[in-house]
N, C-alpha and C positions, 0 to 999 in steps of 0.2 A: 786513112786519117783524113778529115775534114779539115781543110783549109779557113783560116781564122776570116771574118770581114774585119773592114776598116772601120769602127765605129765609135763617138764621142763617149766623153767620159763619164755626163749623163746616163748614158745607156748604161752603162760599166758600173756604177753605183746603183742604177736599179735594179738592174739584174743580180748582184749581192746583195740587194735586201730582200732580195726574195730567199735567200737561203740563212738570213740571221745577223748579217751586219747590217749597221749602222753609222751612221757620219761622225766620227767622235771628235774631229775638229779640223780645223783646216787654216796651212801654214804658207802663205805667198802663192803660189799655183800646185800645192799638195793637200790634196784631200784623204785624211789618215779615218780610217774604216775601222770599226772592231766587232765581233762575234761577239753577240749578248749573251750563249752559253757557253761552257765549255766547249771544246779547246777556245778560249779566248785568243784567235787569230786576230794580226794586224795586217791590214792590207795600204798600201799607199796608191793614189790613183793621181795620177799627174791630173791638173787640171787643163786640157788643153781640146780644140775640136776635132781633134782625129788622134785616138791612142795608137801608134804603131804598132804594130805584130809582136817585134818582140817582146817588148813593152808588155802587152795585152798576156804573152805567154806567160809573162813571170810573175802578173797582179792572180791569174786563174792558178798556178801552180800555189804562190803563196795561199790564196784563200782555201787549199786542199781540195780541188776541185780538178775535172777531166776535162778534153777540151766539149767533148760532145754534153757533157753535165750543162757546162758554161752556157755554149750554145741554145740549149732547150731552154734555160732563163731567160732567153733573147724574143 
């Protein structure tokens, strides 16, 4: 198992849109994602300069995604 980096939430939203989301609004420091086909997943990304790990585990598990899938978006 690949250990996660430390990296902004910039990164973290462009890396899901390489695989179908998109910014569909954003609420104080939450940036709320959605998948423009089916399954219409919602993903929430803190807005901050360094997503924590765990953090980061559970935006990649929400978007239905593996850590190494995640990774190669990067």
């Amino acid at each position: 198992m690949t250990k996660l980096p430390v990296i902004s939430d910039k990164k973290v939203v462009k890396a899901l849109s390489r695989v179908g989301f998109f910014v569909h609004h954003q609420k104080g420091s939450h940036i709320v994602l959605r998948r423009t086909e089916p399954p219409f997943e919602r993903v929430v990304v803190s807005d901050h300069k360094a997503v924590k790990k765990g953090t980061l585990q559970s935006i990649i598990q929400d978007a239905g995604l593996t850590r190494e899938e995640f990774l190669a978006l990067l």
